[in-house]
C-alpha positions in Angstrom: 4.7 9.7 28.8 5.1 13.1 30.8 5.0 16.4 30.9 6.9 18.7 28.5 7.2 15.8 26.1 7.5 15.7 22.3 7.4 12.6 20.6 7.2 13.9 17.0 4.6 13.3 14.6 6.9 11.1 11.9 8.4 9.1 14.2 6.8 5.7 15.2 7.1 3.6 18.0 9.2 0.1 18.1 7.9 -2.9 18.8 9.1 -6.3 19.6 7.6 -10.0 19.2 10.1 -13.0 19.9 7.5 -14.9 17.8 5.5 -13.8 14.8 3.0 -16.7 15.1 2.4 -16.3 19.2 1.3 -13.2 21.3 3.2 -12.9 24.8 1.8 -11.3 27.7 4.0 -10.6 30.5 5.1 -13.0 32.7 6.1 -15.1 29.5 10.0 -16.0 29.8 10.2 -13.3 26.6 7.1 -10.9 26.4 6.0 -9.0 23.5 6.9 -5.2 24.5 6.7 -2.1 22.2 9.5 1.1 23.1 8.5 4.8 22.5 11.1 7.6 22.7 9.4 10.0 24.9 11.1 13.7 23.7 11.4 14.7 27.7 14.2 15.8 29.1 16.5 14.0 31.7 18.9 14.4 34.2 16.1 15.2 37.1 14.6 11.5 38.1 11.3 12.4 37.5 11.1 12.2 33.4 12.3 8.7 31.6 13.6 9.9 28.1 13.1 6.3 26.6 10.0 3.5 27.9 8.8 0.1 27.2 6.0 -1.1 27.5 5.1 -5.2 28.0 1.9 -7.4 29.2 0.1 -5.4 25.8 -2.6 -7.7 25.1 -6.1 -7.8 26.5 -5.9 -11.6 26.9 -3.4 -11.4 29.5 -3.9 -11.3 32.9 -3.3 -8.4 35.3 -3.0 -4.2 34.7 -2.8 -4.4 30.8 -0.1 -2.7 29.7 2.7 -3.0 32.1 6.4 -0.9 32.2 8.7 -3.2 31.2 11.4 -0.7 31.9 12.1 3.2 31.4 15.0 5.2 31.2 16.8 8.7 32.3 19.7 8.3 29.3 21.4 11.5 30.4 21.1 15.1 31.9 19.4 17.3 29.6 18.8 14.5 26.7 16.0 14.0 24.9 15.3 11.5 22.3 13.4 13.0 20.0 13.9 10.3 17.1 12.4 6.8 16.3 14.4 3.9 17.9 15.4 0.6 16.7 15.9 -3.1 18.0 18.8 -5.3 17.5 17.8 -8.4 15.6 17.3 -10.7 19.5 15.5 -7.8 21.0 17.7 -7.5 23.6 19.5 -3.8 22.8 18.2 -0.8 21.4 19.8 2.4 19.4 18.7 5.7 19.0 20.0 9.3 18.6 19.5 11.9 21.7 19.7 15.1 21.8 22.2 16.0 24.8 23.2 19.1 26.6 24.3 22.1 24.5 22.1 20.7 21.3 24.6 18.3 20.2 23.4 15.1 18.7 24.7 11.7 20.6 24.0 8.1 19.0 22.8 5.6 22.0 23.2 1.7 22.0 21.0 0.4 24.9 21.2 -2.9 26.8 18.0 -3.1 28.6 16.8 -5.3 31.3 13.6 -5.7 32.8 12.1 -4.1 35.6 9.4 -4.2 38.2 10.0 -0.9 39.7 10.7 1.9 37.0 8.2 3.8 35.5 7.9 7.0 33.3 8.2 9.5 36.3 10.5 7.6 38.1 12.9 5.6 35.8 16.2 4.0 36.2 18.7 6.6 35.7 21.8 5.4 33.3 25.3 6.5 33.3 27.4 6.3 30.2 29.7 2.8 29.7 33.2 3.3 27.4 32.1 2.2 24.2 35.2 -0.2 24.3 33.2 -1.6 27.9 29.7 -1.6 26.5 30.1 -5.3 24.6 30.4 -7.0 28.0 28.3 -4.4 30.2 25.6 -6.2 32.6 22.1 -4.8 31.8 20.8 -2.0 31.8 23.8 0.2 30.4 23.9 2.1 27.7 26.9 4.3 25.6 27.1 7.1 23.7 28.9 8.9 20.7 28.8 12.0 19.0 27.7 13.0 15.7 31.1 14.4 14.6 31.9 16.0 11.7 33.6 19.3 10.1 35.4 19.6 13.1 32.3 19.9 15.4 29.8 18.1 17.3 26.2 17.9 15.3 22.8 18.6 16.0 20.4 16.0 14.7 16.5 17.8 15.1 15.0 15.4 12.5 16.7 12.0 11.5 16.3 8.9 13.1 19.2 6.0 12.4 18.2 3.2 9.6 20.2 0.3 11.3 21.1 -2.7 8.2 20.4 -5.8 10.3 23.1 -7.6 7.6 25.7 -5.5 7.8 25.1 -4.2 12.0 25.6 -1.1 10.2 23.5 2.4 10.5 22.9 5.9 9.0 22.1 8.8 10.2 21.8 12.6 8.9 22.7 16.0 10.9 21.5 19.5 10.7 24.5 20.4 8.8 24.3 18.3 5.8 26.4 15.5 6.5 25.3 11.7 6.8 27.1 9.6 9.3 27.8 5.6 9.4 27.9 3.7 11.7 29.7 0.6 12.3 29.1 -1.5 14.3 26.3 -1.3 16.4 25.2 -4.0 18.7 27.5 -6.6 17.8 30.7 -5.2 19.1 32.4 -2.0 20.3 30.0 0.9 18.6 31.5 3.3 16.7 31.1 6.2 13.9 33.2 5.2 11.0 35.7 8.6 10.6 37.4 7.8 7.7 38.6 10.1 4.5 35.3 9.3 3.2 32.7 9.1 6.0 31.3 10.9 7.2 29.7 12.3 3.6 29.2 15.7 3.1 25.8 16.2 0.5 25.1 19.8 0.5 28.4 22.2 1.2 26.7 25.5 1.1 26.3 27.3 4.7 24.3 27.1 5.9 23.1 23.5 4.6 19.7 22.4 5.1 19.5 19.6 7.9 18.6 15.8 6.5 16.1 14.0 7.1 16.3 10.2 8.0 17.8 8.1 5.3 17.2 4.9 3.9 19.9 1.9 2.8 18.8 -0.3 0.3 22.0 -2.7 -1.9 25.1 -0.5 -0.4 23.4 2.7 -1.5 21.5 5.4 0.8 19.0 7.4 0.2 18.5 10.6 1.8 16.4 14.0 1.5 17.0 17.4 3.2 14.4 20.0 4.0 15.6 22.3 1.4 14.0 20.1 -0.9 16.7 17.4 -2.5 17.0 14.1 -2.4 20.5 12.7 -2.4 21.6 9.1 -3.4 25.0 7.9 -1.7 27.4 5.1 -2.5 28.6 4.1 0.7 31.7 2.4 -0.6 33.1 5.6 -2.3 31.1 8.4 -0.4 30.4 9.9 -3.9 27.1 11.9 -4.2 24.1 12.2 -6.6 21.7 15.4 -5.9 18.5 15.1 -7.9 16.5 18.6 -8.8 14.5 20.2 -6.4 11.2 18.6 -5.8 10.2 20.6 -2.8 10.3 24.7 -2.5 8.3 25.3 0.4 11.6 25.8 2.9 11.6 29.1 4.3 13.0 30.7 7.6 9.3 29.5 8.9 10.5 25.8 8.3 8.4 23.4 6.2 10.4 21.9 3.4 10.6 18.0 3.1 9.4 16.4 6.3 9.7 12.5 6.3 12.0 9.8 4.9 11.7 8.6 0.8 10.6 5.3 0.6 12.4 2.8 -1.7 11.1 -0.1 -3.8 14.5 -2.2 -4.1 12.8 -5.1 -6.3 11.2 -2.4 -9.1 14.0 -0.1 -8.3 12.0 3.2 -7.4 12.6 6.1 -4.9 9.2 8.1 -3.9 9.0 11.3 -2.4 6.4 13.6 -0.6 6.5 17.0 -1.4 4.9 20.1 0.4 5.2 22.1 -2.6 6.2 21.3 -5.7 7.0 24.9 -6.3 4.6 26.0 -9.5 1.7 27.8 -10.5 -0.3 24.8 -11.3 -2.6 24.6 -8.6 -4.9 26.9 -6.9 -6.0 28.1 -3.4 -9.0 30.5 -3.0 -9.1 30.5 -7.3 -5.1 32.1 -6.9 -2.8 30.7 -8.8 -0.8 28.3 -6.2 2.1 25.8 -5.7 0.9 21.5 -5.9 1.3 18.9 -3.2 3.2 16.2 -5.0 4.6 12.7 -5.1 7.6 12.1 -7.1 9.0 8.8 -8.1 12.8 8.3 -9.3 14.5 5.5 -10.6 17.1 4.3 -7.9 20.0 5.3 -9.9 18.6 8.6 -10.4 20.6 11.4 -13.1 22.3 14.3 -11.3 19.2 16.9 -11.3 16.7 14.7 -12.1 12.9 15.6 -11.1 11.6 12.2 -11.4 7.4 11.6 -12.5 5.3 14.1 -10.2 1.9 13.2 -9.2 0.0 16.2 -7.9 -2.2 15.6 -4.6 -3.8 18.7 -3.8 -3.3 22.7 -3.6 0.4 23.8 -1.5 -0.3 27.5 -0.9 -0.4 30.8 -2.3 1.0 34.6 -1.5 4.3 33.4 0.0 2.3 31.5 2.7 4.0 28.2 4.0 2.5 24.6 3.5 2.2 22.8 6.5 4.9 19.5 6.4 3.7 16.3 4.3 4.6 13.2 5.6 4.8 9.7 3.9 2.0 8.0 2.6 1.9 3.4 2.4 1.0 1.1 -0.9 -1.7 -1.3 0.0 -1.2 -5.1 -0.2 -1.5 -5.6 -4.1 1.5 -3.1 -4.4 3.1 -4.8 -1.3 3.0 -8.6 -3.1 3.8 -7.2 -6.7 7.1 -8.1 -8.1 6.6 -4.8 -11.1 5.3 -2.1 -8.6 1.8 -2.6 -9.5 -1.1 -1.4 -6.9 -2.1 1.9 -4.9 -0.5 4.3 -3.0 -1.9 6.1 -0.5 -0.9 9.7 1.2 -2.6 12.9 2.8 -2.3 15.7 0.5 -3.1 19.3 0.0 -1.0 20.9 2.3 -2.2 24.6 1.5 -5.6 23.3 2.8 -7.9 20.7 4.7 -6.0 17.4 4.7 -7.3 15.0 2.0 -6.5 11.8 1.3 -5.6 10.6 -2.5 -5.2 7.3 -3.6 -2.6 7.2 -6.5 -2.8 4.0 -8.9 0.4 3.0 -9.7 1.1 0.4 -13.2 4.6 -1.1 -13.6 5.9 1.8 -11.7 4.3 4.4 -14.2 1.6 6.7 -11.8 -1.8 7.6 -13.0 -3.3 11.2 -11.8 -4.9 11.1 -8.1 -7.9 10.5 -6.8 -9.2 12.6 -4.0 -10.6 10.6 -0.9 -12.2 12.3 2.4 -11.4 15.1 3.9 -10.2 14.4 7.3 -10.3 18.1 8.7 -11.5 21.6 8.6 -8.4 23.2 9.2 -5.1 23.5 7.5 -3.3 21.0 9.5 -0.6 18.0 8.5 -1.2 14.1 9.4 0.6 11.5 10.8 2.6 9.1 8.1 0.1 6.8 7.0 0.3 3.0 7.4 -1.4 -0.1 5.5 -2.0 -3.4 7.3 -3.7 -6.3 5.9 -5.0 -8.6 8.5 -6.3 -11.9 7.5 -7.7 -13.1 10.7 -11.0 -10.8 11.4 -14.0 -12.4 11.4 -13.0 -15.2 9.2 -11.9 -12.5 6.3 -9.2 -10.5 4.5 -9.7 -6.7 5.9 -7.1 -4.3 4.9 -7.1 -0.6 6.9 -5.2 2.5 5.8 -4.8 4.3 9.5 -3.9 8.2 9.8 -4.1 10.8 12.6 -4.6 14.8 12.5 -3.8 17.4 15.1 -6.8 19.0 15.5 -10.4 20.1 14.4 -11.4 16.9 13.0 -14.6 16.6 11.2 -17.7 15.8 13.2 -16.9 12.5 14.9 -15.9 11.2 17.9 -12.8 12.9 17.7 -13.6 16.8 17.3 -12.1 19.1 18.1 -9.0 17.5 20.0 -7.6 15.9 17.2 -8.3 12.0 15.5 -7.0 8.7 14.6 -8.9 7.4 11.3 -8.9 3.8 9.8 -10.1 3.4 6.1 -10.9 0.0 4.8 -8.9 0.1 1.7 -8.7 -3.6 1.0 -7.8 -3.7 -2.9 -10.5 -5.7 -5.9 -9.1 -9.2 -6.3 -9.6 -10.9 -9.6 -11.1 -14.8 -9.1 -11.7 -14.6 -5.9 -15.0 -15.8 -3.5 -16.5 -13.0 -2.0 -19.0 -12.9 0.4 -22.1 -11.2 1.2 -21.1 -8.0 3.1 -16.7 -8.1 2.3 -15.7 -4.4 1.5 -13.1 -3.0 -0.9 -12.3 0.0 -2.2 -12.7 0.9 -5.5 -10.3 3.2 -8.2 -12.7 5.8 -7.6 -12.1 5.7 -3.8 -15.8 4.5 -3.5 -16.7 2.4 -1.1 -17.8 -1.5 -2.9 -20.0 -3.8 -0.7 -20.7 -7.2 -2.1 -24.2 -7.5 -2.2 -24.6 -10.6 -4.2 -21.6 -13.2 -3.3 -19.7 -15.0 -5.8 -16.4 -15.0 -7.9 -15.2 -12.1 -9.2 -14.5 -11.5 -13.2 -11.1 -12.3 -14.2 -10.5 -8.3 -14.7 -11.8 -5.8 -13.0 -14.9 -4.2 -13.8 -15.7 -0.8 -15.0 -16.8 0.8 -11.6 -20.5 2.3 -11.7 -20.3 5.3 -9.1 -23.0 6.9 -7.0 -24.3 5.8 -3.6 -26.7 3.2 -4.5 -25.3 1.9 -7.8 -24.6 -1.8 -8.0 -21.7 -3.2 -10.4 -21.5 -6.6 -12.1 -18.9 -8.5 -11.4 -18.5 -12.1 -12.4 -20.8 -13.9 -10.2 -20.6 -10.9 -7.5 -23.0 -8.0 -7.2 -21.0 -4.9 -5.4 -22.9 -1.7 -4.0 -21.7 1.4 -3.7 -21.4 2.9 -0.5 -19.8 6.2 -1.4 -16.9 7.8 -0.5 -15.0 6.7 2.6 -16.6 8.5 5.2 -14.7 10.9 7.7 -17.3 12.2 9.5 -19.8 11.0 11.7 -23.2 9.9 10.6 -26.3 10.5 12.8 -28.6 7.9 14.3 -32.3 7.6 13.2 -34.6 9.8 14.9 -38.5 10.1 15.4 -40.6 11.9 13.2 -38.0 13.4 11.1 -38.3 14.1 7.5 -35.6 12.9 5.5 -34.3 13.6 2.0 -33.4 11.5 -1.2 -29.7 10.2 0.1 -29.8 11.1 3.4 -27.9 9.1 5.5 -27.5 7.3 8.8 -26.0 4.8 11.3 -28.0 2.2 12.6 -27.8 0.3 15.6 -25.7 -2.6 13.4 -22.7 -0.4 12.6 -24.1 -0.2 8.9 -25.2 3.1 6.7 -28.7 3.3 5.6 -29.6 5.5 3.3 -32.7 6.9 2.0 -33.9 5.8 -1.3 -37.2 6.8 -1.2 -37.8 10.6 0.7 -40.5 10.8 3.2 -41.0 11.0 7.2 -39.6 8.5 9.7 -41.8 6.9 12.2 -42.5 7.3 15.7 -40.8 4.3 16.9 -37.0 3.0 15.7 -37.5 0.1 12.2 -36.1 -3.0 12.3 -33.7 -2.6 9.9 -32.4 -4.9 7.2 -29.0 -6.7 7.9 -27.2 -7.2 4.7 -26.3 -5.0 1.9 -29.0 -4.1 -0.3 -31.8 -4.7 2.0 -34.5 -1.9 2.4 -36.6 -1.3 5.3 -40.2 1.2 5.0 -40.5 3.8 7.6 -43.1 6.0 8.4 -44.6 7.8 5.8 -42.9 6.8 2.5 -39.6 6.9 3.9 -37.9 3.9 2.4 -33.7 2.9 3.7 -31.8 0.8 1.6 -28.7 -0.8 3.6 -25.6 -0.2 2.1 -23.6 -2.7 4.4 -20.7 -1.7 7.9 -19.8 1.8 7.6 -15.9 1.4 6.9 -14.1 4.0 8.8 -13.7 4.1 13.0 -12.1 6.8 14.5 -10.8 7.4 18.5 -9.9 10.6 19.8 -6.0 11.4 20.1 -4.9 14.8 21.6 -3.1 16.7 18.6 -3.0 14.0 16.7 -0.6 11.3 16.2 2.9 9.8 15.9 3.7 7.6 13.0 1.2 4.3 13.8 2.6 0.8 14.0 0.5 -2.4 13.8 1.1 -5.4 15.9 1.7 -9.0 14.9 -1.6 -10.4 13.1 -2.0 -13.9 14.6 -5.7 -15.3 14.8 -8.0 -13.6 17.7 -8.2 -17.5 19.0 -4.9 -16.8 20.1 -5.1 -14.4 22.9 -7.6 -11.7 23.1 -6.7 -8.8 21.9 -3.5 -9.7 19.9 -3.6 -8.0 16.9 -3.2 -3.9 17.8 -2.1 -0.4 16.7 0.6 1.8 18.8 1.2 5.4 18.6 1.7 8.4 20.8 -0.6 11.4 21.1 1.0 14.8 20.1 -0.7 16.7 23.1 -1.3 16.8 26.9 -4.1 14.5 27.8 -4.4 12.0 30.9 -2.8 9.0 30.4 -4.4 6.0 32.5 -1.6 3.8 32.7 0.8 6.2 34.3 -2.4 8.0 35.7 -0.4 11.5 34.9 -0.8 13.9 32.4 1.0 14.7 28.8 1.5 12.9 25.3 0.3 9.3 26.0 1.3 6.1 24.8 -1.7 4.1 22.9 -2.3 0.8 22.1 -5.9 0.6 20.3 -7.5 -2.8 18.3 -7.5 -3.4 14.7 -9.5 -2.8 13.5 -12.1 -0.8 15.4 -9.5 1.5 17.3 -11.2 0.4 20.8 
C-alpha cells in the first residue's frame, strides 16, 4: 500500500458485499470490494491515503484483485484509523490525521475507477459540508475534532458509526469523546452542544481514548491510562470504573484496543496489559497479570469488574507490550446467557500465548493456556472467530491471529506470522464424522475417530496425545495441543522416540506409538484417525487425523483480520476469504511496489 505507511495493528480493514448469499467479481453492476486505510501521507500524488480494492475472488476472471479506486484525502493526512461504510456502500467515513496533528473526521463519496492506483490516486479537494449531500462522486468533506477551545489530535480511535441513528463516536488524545450527527445521510456535522462533546478524564494532561463502542444510547469507552468510562449520550453524564490497567508510562502501553459489549447478557469485557499486582511472576519475580475483566453494562463508579488472569505482565518497572482484543467462538456467539469461550493472546511480559477462557452465564472460569505463538516478547493482532459452514461438506470454526516477528519454526519465521486454530466448540447431539475436529476445554486438540452422536453432555475430556474419549456413539482422539510450530516430514533411517511427531504427505500428524527406526523408503500411511502404520524396525505411527493450524508469512505481523462472506465454494472459487494488512515493508504483487501490503488469503488454509 506504499512506502512509509502504517496501517496499525488494531485496526481492520472494511469490506463490502451488496449480497450476503452471492460473491461479485468485478465487472458485476455492484462488486464485492474491501477498503484499507493506508497510514501514508498525502498531498504529493504518489501515496493514496485511503484504497479499495474489488474483483477479490479467485473465481473471477482477469488480474485478481483489482483497484476499485484510491485516494489522496489531503496534504499531509494520514488515516491512520479503521474506516466504515454507509449502510448502501456507497460512502465511507473515517478520521485523518491532517497537517499540524490535528484530527479531521472524513465522509467519502466514492466512485469507481479504472485508472487510480496506490501510487497514483485520484487526489480530492475538500466539499462544504453544507455541499457534500448533493456532491457528484468522488468528493469527500471534512471536520475537525473540536473541543476545549482547540482542534484535537486523534492517534488511536477509530469512529463507531450507529447505522439506526446515522450517528458516530469518536475519542481524542485529550479525553474528550465526540458525536457525530449526522453522517451520510445529510449535511455531516459534530454535535457542539452544552453537553457534547463529553469530557471523561479532566486532569492535564488526560490520557487519549481509545475507540468507543455504542450499544442502547450508552457508549463505552477506555483510555490508555487504564479506565473505562460508560457515557449516557442523552445527558453527557459520566461513569469511570477502577483502574483495570497500570502499565501506562511515558514509554506508552496502557489499554490498547476497544471493550467489547454483550448488549443481550449485558456485559462489558476488557483487555488489560497489566492488571497492576504482584500476583504473577516473570523469571520467578514477583510480577504484574495480563487480565480480562468483565463489567456489568451499568457498571458502579470505581468498579473493577471479575478479572481473569492470562499470563505474566512484567516485572522491575519494565513495560508490557499492548494487549489487544481477543473473539468468543460460535457457542458464545448464538447464546442468549453469555455461555461459550473466549479467546485472547495473553502474557504480555512474555512470549505471546493464547488462553481460552470458559465463560458460564457470564461468570468466567480461570484460563487455559494454548500455544505459544512466539519466542519473543511481542503483541498480536486482535483476534477473530469465524465459523464457516460450507468446507468440505462440514462446520469448521478458525480462531485467526498474527505476530510481528520471530514466530516459532514455521513457515513464517522470522518475519512475522498469520495463524489459524481450529477452535470449533463440542456440540451436544450432534453426528460427527470420522476425521471432524474440535477443541476441547483443555485446549486439546479432539479428532473423531469413531463417528456417531455425541452424549447429551459433554464428556469428561481424557488428555494426552493418543488418549481416546467416549462420547455417546463417538470415539474422539487426542491430538494435543494446537500446534504453533512446524512439524517435520518423515525421513530415512531416522530413529524416532515414544511421541515423536510428524507431518505426512496428507496434511495429518503421525505420531510414534511404538519407538524404533524408520525405513529406507517413505510408508504408506494410514488415512483416518487412529490408524497406525509399521515402519522400519519397530517404529510404529498412529495417525491422529489433519494437523489443525496453517500459517502464511506476513511482514511484522498483522492488522486486525476480517473474514469474507461464507457462501458455498460452488459459488465462485475462492469466495470465502480473510483480509488484513502486513505491519512491515515487503513486496506487494498487486501494486508490484514495496511497503505494508494488502492481503486477501483463503479460509481456511491461508493460501
Amino acid at each position: 500500500m506504499g512506502i512509509f505507511t502504517y496501517v496499525g495493528m488494531a485496526n481492520f480493514p472494511a469490506k463490502f458485499s451488496f449480497s450476503s448469499s452471492t460473491a461479485n467479481c468485478g465487472g458485476a453492476a455492484q462488486p464485492d470490494f474491501v477498503v484499507y486505510n493506508t497510514g501514508g501521507r498525502g498531498g504529493s500524488s504518489d501515496q493514496a491515503t485511503i484504497v479499495a480494492y474489488d474483483n477479490l475472488y479467485s473465481g473471477c476472471g482477469g488480474t485478481v484483485p483489482l483497484t476499485y479506486w484510491a485516494y489522496d484525502t489531503g496534504t499531509n493526512a494520514s488515516v491512520t484509523t479503521s474506516p466504515v461504510f454507509s449502510l448502501d456502500g456507497t460512502q465511507v467515513a473515517f478520521v485523518q490525521t491532517a497537517a499540524a496533528g490535528e484530527a479531521q473526521f472524513v465522509v467519502l463519496r466514492w466512485a469507481a475507477s479504472d485508472s487510480s492506483t496506490v501510487s497514483s490516486p485520484t487526489v480530492l479537494t475538500r466539499t462544504r459540508r453544507s455541499a457534500y449531500p448533493t456532491c457528484s462522486a468522488p468528493c469527500l468533506t471534512t471536520g475537525y475534532l473540536y473541543a476545549g477551545g482547540q482542534n484535537d489530535a486523534d492517534t488511536n480511535s477509530s469512529l463507531f458509526y450507529d447505522y439506526a441513528t446515522d450517528t458516530a463516536f469518536v475519542g481524542d488524545d485529550d479525553g474528550w469523546l465526540h458525536q457525530i450527527s449526522p453522517v451520510f445521510n445529510g449535511e455531516p456535522g459534530e454535535v457542539r452542544n452544552s453537553t457534547w462533546p463529553v469530557q471523561l478524564n479532566p486532569t492535564s494532561p488526560a490520557p487519549a481514548l481509545l475507540s468507543p463502542v455504542y450499544s442502547s444510547g450508552t457508549v463505552f469507552v477506555e483510555d490508555v491510562g487504564g479506565f473505562l468510562y460508560r457515557v449516557d449520550v442523552a445527558s453527557g453524564s459520566v461513569v469511570t470504573s477502577g483502574q483495570l490497567d497500570f502499565s501506562y508510562d511515558e514509554l506508552g502501553s496502557g489499554f490498547a484496543d476497544s471493550p467489547m459489549v454483550d448488549a443481550t447478557a449485558g456485559l462489558v469485557y476488557v483487555f488489560a496489559s497489566s492488571d497492576g499486582s504482584t500476583n504473577c511472576s516473570v523469571s520467578a519475580m514477583p510480577a504484574a497479570c495480563s487480565a480480562v475483566y468483565v463489567l456489568s453494562s451499568s457498571f458502579a463508579s470505581r468498579d473493577q469488574g471479575m478479572e481473569v488472569r492470562v499470563g505474566s505482565s512484567s516485572s522491575s518497572g519494565s513495560t508490557p507490550v499492548p494487549m489487544l482484543d481477543g473473539d468468543f467462538d460460535s457457542t458464545y456467539k448464538n447464546s442468549d446467557n453469555a455461555t461459550g469461550n473466549l479467546y485472547v493472546c495473553g502474557n504480555t511480559g512474555g512470549f505471546p500465548t493464547l488462553y481460552q477462557v470458559s465463560i458460564s452465564g457470564g461468570t468466567p472460569a480461570a484460563a487455559v493456556a494454548g500455544p505459544v505463538l512466539s519466542p519473543i516478547n511481542s503483541a498480536c493482532s486482535p483476534l477473530t472467530d469465524a465459523a464457516n459452514p460450507n468446507v468440505s461438506g462440514i462446520t469448521t470454526e478458525w480462531i485467526f491471529v498474527g505476530v510481528p516477528a520471530g514466530s516459532l519454526p514455521s513457515a513464517c519465521a522470522p518475519e512475522g506470522c498469520i495463524f489459524n486454530f481450529e477452535d470449533a466448540p463440542w456440540q451436544p447431539l450432534t453426528a460427527y464424522s470420522v476425521g471432524q475436529e474440535i477443541l476441547d476445554t483443555n485446549f486439546n486438540v479432539q479428532v473423531v475417530e469413531s463417528a456417531g452422536i455425541s452424549s447429551a453432555s459433554a464428556p469428561a475430556w481424557q488428555t494426552g496425545v493418543g488418549a481416546t474419549t467416549a462420547d455417546g456413539g463417538v470415539q474422539w482422539l487426542d491430538q494435543g495441543t494446537a500446534l504453533a510450530v512446524a512439524l517435520f516430514s518423515w525421513t530415512a533411517n531416522t530413529t524416532y522416540g515414544l511421541e515423536s511427531e510428524i507431518l505426512d504427505a496428507n496434511g495429518n500428524i503421525e505420531v510414534v506409538t511404538t519407538a524404533g527406526t524408520s525405513g529406507s523408503s517413505l510408508p504408506v500411511f494410514g488415512t483416518v484417525p487412529g490408524a497406525t502404520t509399521d515402519d522400519g524396525s519397530n517404529l510404529v505411527w498412529t495417525n491422529l487425523g489433519a494437523i489443525a493450524t496453517a500459517t502464511l508469512p506476513s511482514f511484522g505481523g498483522t492488522s486486525g483480520i476480517i473474514i469474507d462472506n461464507t457462501v458455498s465454494s460452488g459459488t465462485l472459487l475462492g469466495a470465502s476469504e480473510v483480509y488484513f494488512a502486513t505491519l512491515a515493508d515487503q513486496y506487494c504483487g498487486t501494486s508490484g511496489s514495496t511497503g505494508e501490503c494488502a492481503v486477501q488469503a483463503s479460509q481456511p488454509a491461508l493460501q
